[in-house]
PADOFI-617689 format. One record per atom (N, C-alpha, C): atom name; x, z, y. Coordinates in nm, 3 decimals, m for minus. Layout:
<nudos>
+-------+---------+---------+---------+
: atome :       x :       z :       y :
+-------+---------+---------+---------+
:    CA :       X :       Z :       Y :
...
+-------+---------+---------+---------+
</nudos>
This chain:
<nudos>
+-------+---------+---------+---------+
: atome :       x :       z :       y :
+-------+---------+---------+---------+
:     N :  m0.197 :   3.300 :  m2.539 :
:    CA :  m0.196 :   3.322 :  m2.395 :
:     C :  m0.208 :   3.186 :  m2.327 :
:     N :  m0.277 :   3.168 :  m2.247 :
:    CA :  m0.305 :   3.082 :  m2.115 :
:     C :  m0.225 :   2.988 :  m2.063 :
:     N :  m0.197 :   2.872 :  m2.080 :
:    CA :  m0.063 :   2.829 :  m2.006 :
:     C :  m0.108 :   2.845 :  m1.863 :
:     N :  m0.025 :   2.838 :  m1.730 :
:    CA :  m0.083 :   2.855 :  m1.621 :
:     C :  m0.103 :   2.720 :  m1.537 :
:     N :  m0.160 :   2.703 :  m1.451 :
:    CA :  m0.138 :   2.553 :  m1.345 :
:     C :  m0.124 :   2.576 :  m1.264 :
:     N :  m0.019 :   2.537 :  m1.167 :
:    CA :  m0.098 :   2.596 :  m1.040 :
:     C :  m0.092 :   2.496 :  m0.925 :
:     N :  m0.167 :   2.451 :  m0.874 :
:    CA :  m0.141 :   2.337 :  m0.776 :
:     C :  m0.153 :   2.430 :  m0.598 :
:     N :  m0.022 :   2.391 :  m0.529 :
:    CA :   0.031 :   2.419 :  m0.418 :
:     C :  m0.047 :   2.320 :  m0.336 :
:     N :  m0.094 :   2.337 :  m0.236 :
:    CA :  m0.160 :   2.284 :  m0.116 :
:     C :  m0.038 :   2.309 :   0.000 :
:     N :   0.003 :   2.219 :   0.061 :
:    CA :   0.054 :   2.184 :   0.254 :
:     C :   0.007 :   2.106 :   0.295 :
:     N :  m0.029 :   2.156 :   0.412 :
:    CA :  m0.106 :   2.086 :   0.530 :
:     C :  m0.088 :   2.128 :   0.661 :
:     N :  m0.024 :   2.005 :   0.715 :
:    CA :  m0.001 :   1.978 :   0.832 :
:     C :  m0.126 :   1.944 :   0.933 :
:     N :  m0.161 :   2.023 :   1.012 :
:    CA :  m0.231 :   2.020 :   1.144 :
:     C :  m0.195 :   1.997 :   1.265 :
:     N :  m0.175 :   1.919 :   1.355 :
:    CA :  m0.138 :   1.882 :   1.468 :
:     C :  m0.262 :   1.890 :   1.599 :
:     N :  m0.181 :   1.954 :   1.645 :
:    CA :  m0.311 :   1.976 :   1.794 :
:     C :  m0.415 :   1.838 :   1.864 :
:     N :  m0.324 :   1.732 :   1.871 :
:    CA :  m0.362 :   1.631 :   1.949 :
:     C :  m0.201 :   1.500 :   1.867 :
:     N :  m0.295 :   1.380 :   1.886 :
:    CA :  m0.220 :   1.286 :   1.831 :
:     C :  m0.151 :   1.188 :   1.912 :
:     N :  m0.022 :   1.218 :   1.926 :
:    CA :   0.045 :   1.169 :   2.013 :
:     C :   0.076 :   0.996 :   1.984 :
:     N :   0.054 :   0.897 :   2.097 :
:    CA :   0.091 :   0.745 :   2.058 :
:     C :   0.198 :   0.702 :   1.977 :
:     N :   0.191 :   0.620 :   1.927 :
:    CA :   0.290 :   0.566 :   1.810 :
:     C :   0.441 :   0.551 :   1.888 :
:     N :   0.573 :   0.619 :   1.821 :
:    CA :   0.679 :   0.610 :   1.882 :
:     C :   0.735 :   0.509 :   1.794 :
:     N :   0.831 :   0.446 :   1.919 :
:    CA :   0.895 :   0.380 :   1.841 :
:     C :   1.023 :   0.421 :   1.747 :
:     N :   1.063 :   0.291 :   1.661 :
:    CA :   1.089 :   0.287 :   1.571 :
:     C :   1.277 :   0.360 :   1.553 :
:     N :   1.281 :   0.455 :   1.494 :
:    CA :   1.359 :   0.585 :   1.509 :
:     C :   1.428 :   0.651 :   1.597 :
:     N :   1.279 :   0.678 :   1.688 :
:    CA :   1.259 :   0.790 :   1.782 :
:     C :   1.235 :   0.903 :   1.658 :
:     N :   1.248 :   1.038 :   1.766 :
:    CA :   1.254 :   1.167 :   1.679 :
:     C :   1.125 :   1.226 :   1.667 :
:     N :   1.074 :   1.263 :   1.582 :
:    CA :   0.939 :   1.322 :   1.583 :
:     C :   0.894 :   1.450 :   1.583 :
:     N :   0.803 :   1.487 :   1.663 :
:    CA :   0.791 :   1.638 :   1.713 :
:     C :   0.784 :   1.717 :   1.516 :
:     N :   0.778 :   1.831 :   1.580 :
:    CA :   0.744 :   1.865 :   1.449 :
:     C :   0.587 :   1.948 :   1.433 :
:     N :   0.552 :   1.995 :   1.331 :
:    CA :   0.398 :   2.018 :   1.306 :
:     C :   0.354 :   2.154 :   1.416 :
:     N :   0.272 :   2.128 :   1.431 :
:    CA :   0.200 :   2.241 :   1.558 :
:     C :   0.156 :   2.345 :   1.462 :
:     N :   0.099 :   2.360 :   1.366 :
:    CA :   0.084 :   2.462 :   1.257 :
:     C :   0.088 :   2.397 :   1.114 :
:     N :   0.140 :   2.491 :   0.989 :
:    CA :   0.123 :   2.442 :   0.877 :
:     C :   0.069 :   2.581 :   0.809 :
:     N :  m0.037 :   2.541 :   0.721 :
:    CA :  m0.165 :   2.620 :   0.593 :
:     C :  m0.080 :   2.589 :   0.484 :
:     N :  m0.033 :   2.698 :   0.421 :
:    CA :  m0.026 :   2.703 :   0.222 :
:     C :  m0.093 :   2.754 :   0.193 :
:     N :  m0.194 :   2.673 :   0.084 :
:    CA :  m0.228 :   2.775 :   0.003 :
:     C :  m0.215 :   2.754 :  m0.114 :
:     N :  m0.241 :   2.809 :  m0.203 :
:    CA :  m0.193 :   2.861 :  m0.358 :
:     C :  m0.340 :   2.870 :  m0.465 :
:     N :  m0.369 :   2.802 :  m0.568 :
:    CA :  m0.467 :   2.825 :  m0.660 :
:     C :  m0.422 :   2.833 :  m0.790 :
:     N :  m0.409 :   2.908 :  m0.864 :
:    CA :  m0.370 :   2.979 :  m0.989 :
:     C :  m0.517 :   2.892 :  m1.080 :
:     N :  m0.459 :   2.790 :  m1.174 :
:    CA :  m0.563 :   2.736 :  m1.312 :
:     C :  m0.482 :   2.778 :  m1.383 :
:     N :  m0.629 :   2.926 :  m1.446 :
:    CA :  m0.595 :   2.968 :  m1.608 :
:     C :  m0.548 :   2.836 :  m1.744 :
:     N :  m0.645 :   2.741 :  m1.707 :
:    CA :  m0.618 :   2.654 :  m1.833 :
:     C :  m0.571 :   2.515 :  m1.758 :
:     N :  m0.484 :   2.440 :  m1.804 :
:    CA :  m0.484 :   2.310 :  m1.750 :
:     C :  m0.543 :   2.222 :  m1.822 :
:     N :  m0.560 :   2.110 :  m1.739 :
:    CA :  m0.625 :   2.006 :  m1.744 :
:     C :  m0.534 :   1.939 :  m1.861 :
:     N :  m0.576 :   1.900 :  m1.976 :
:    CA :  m0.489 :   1.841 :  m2.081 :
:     C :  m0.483 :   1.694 :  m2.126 :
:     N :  m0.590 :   1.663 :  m2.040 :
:    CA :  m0.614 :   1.467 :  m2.039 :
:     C :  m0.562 :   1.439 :  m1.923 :
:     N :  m0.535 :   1.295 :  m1.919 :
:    CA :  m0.526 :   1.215 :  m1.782 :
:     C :  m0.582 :   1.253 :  m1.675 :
:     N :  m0.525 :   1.249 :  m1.541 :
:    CA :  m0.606 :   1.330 :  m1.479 :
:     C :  m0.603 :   1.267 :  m1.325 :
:     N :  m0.661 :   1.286 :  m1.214 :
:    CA :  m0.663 :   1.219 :  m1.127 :
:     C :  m0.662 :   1.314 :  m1.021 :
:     N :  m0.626 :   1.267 :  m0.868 :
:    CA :  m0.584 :   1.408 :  m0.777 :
:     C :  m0.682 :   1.331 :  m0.646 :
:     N :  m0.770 :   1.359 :  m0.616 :
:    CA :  m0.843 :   1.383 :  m0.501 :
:     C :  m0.800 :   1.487 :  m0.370 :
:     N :  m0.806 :   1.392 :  m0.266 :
:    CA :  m0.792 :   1.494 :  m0.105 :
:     C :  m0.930 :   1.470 :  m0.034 :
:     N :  m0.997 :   1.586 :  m0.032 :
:    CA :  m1.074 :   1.553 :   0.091 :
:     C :  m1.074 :   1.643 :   0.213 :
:     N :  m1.088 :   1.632 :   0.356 :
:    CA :  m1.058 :   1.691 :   0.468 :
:     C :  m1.198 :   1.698 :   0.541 :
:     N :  m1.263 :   1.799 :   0.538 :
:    CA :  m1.379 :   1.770 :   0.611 :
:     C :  m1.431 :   1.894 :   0.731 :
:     N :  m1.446 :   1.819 :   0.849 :
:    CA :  m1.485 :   1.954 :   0.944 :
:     C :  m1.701 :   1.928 :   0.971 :
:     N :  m1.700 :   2.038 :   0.984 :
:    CA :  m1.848 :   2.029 :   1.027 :
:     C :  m1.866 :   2.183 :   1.116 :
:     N :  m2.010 :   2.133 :   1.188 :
:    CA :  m2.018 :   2.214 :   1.331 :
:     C :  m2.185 :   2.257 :   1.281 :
:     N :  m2.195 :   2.396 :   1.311 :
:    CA :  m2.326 :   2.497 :   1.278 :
:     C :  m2.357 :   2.484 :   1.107 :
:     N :  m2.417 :   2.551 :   1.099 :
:    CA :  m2.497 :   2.614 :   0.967 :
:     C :  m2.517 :   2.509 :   0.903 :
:     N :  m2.497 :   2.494 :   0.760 :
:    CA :  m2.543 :   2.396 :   0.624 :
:     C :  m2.410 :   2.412 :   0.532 :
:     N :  m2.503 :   2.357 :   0.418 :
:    CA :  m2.427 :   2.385 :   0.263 :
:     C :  m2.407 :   2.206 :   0.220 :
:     N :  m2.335 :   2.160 :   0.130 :
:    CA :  m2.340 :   2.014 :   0.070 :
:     C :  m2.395 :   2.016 :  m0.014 :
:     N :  m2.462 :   1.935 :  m0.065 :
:    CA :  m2.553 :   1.911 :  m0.199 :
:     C :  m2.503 :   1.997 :  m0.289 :
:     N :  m2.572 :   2.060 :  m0.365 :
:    CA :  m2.530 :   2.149 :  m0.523 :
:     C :  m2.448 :   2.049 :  m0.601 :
:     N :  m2.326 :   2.044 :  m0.654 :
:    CA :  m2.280 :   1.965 :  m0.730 :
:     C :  m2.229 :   2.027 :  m0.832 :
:     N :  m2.143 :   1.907 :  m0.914 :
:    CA :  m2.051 :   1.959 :  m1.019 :
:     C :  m1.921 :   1.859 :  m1.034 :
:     N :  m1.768 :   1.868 :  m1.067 :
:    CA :  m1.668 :   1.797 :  m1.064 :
:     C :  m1.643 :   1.803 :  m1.218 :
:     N :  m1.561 :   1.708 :  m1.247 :
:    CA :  m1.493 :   1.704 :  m1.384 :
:     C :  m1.356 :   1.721 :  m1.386 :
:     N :  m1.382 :   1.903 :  m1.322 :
:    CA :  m1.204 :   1.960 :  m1.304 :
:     C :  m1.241 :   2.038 :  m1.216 :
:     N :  m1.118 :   2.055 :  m1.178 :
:    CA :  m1.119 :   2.181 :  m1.065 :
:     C :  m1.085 :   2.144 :  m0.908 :
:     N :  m1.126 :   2.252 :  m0.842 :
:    CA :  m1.132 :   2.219 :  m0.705 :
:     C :  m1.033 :   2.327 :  m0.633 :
:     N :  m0.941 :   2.288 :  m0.538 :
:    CA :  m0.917 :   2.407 :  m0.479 :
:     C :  m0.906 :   2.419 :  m0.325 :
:     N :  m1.005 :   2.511 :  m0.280 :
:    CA :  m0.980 :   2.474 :  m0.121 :
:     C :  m0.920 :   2.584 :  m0.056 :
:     N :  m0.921 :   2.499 :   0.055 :
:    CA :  m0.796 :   2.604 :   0.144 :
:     C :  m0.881 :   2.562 :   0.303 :
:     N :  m0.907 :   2.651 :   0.343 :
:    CA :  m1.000 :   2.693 :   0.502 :
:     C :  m0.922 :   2.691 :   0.635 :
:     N :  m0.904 :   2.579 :   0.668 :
:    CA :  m0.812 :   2.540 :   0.808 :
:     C :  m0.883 :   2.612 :   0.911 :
:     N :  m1.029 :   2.626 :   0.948 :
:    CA :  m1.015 :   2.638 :   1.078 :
:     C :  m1.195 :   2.740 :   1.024 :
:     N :  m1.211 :   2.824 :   1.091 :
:    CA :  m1.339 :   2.931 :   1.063 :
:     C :  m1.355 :   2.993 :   0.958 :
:     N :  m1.480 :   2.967 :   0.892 :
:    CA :  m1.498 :   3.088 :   0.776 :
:     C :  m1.561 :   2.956 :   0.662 :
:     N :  m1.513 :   2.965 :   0.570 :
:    CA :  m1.608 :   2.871 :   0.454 :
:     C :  m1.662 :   2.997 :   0.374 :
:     N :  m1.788 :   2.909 :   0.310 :
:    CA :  m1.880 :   2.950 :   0.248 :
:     C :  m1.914 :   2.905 :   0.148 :
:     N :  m1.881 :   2.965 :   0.033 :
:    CA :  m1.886 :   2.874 :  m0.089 :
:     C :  m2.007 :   2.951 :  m0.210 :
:     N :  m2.050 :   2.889 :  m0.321 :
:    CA :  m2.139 :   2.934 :  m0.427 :
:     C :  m2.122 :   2.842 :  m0.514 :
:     N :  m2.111 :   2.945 :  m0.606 :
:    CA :  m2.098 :   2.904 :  m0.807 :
:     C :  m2.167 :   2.973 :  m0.852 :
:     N :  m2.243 :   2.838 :  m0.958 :
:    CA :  m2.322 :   2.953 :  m1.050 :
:     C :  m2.249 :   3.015 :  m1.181 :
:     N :  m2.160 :   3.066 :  m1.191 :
:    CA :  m2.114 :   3.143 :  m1.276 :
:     C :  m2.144 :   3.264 :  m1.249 :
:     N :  m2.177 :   3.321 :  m1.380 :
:    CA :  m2.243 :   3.501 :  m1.353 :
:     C :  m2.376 :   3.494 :  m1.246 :
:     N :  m2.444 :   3.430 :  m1.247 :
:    CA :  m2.607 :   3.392 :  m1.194 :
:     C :  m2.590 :   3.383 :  m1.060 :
:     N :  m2.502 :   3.331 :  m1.029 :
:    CA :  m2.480 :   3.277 :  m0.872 :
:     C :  m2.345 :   3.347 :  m0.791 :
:     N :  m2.265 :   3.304 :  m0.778 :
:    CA :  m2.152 :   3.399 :  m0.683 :
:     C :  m2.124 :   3.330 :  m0.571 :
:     N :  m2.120 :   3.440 :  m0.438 :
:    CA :  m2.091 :   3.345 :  m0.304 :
:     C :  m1.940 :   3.454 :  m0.214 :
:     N :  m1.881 :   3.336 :  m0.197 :
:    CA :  m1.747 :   3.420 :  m0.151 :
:     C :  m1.751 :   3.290 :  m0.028 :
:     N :  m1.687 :   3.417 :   0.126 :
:    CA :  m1.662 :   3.402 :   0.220 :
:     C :  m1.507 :   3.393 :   0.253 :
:     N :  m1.451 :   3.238 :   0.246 :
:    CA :  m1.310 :   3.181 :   0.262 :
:     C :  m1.255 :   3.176 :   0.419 :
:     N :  m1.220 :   3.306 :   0.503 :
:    CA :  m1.145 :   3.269 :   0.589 :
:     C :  m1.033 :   3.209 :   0.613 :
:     N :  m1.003 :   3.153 :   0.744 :
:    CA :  m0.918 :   3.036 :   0.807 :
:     C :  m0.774 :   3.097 :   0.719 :
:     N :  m0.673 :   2.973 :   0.651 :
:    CA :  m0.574 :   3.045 :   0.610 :
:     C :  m0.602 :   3.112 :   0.484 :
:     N :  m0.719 :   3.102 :   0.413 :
:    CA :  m0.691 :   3.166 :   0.261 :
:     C :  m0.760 :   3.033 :   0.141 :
:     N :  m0.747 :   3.053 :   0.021 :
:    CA :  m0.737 :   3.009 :  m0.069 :
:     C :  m0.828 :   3.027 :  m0.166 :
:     N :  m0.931 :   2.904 :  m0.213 :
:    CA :  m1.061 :   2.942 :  m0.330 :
:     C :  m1.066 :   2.866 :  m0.424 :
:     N :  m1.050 :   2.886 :  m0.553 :
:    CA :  m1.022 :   2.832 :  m0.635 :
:     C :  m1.215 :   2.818 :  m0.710 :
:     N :  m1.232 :   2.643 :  m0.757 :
:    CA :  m1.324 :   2.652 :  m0.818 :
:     C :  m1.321 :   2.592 :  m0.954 :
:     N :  m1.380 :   2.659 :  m1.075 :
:    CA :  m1.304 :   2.624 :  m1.198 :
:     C :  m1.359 :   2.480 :  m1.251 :
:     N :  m1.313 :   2.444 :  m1.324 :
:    CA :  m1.329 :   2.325 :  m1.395 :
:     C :  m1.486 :   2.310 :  m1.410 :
:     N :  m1.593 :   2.223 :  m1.417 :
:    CA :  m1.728 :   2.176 :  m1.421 :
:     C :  m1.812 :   2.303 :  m1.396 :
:     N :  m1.780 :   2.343 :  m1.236 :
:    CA :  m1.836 :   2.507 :  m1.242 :
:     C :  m1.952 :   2.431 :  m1.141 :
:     N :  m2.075 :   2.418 :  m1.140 :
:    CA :  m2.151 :   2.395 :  m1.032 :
:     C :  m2.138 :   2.507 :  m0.917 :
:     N :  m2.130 :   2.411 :  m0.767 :
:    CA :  m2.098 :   2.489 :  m0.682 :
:     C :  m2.227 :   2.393 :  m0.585 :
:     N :  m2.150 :   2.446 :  m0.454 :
:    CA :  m2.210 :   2.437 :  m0.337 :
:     C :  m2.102 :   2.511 :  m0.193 :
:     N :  m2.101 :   2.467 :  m0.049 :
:    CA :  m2.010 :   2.513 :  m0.011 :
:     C :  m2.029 :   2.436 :   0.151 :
:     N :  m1.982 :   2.520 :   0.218 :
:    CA :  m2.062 :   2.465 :   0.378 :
:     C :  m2.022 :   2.576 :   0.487 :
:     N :  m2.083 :   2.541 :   0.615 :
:    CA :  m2.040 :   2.631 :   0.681 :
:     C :  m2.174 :   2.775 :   0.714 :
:     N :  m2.120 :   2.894 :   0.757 :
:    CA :  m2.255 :   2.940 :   0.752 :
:     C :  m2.226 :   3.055 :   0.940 :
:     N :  m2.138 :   2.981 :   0.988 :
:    CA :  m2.156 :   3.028 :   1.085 :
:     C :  m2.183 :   2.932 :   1.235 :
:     N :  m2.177 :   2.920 :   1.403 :
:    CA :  m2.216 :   2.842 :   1.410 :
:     C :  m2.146 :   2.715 :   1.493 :
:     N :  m2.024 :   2.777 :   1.475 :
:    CA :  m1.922 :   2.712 :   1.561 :
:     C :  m1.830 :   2.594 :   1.408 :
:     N :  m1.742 :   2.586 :   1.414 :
:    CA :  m1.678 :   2.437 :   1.316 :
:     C :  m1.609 :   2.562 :   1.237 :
:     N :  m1.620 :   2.485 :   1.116 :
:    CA :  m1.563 :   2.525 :   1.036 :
:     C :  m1.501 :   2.391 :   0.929 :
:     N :  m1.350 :   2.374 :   0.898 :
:    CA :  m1.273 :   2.261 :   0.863 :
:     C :  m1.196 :   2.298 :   0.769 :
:     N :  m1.192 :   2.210 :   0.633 :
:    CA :  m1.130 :   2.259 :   0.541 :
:     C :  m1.055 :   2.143 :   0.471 :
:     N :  m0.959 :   2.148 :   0.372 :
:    CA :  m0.884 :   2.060 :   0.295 :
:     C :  m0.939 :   2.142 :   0.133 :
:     N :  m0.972 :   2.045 :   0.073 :
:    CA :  m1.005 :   2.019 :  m0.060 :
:     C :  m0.928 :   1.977 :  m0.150 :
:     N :  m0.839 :   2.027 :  m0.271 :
:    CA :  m0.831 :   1.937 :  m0.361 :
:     C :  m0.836 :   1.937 :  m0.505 :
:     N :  m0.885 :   1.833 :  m0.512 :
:    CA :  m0.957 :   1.785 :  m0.680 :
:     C :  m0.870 :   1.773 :  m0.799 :
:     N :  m0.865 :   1.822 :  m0.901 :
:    CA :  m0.777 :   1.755 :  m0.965 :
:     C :  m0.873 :   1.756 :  m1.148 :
:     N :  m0.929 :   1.604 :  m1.153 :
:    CA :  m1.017 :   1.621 :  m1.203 :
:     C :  m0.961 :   1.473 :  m1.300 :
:     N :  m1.059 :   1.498 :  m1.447 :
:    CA :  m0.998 :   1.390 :  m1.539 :
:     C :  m1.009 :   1.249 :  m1.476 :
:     N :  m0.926 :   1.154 :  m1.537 :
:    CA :  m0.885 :   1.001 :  m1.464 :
:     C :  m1.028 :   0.934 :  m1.498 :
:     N :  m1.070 :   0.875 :  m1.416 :
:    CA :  m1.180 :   0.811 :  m1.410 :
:     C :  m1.331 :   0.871 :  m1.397 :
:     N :  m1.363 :   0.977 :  m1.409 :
:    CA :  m1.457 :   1.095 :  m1.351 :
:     C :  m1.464 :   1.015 :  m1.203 :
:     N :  m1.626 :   1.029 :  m1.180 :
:    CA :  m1.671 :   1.025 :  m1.056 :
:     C :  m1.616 :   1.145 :  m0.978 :
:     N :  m1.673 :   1.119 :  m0.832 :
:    CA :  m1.574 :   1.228 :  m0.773 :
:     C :  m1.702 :   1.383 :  m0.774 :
:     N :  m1.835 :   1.329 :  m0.743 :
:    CA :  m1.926 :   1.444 :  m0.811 :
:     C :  m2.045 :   1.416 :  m0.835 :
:     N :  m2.102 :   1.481 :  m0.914 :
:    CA :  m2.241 :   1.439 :  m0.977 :
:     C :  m2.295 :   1.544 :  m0.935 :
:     N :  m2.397 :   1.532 :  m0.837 :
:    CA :  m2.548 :   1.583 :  m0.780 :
:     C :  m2.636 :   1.670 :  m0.877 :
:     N :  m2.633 :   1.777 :  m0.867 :
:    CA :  m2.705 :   1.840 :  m0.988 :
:     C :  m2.792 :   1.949 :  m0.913 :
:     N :  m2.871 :   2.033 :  m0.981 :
:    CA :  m2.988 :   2.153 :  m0.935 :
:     C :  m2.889 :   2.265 :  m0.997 :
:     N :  m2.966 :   2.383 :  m0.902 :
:    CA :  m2.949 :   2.523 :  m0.999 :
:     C :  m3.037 :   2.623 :  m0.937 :
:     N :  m3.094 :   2.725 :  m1.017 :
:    CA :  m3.203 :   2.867 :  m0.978 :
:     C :  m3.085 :   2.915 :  m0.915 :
:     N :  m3.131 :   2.945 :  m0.837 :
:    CA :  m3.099 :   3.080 :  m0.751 :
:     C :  m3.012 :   3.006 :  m0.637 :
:     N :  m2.987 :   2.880 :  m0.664 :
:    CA :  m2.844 :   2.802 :  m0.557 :
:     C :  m2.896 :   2.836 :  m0.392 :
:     N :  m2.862 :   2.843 :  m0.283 :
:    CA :  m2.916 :   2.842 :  m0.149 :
:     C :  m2.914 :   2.671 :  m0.114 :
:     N :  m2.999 :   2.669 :  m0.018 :
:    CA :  m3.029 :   2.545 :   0.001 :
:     C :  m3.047 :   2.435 :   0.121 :
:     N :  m2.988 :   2.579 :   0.232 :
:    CA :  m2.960 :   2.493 :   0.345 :
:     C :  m2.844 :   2.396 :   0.343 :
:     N :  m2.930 :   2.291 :   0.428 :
:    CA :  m2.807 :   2.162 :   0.423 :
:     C :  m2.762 :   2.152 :   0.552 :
:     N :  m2.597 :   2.029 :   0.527 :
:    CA :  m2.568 :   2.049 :   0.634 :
:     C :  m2.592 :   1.909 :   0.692 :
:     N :  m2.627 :   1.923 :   0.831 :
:    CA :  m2.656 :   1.786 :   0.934 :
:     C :  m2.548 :   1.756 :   0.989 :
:     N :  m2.469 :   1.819 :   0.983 :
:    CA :  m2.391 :   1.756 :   1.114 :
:     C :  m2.238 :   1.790 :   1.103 :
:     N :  m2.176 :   1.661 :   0.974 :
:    CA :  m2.049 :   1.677 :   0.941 :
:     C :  m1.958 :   1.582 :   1.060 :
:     N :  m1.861 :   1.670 :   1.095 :
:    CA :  m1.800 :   1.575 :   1.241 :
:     C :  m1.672 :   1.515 :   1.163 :
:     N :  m1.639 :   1.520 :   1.055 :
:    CA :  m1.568 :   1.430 :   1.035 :
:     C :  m1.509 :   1.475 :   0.878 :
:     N :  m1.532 :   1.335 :   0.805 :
:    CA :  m1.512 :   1.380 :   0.668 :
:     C :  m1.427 :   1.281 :   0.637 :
:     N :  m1.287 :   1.285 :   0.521 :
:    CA :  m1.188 :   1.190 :   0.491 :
:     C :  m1.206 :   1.223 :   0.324 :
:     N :  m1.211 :   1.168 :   0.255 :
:    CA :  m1.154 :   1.120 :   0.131 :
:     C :  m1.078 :   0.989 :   0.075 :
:     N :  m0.994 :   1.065 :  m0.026 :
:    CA :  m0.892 :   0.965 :  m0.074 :
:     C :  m0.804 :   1.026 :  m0.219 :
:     N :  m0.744 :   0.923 :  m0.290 :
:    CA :  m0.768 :   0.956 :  m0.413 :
:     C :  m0.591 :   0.894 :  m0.430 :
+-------+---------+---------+---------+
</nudos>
């Protein structure tokens, strides 16, 4: 049987960013907080490294077809994500705001927004130690609109 993994996502969203208070003043507390939850059948059994990325983008496009060395798990802050794996000759699942998509270990994907207002998500990687963060790859059947117009993308490791 399977050992399980499961890596827990929190994330704090704040409406607007209030000026730096000083030094132990009280601090508001979070304007909304996202859990989400991704269940890995198998864990990662080498060294391993934990990637965050936060990225919003505005109208229609996908990110380059890629592939990770590990797994991905995102969680959909704000619209609808749109994701594709080619496992089983292409699968595309629609991640609304508040839910949870798990992508498996070196699964080529793809993933973007497909409606036309913002759509903003938190990512995270948890992929072997020293692995690039993704390698650019092709696939039949992948869709292929891209996206132009990311309004704001963060990574960090």
């Amino acid at each position: 049987m399977p050992k399980k993994f499961a890596c827990m996502l929190f994330l704090t969203c704040a409406v607007a960013l209030p000026p730096p208070m000083p030094v132990g003043a009280q601090q508001a507390a979070p304007s909304e907080v996202i859990e989400g939850v991704c269940d890995v059948p198998t864990a990662i059994k080498e060294n391993w490294d934990v990637w965050y990325e936060i990225t919003a983008v505005k109208g229609n496009g996908l990110f380059p077809i890629h592939v990770h060395d590990g797994i991905e798990c995102v969680t959909t802050i704000k619209g609808t994500g749109f994701w594709w794996t080619a496992d089983k000759g292409g699968t595309t699942t629609k991640v609304p705001t508040q839910q949870t998509f798990l992508i498996p270990d070196l699964t080529v994907h793809t993933g973007g927004n497909m409606d036309q207002g913002e759509m903003h998500y938190l990512s995270t990687h948890i992929m072997r130690a020293g692995a690039p963060f993704r390698d650019i790859c092709t696939a039949l059947g992948a869709p292929t609109s891209m996206i132009v117009n990311v309004i704001r993308q963060i990574r960090s490791r």
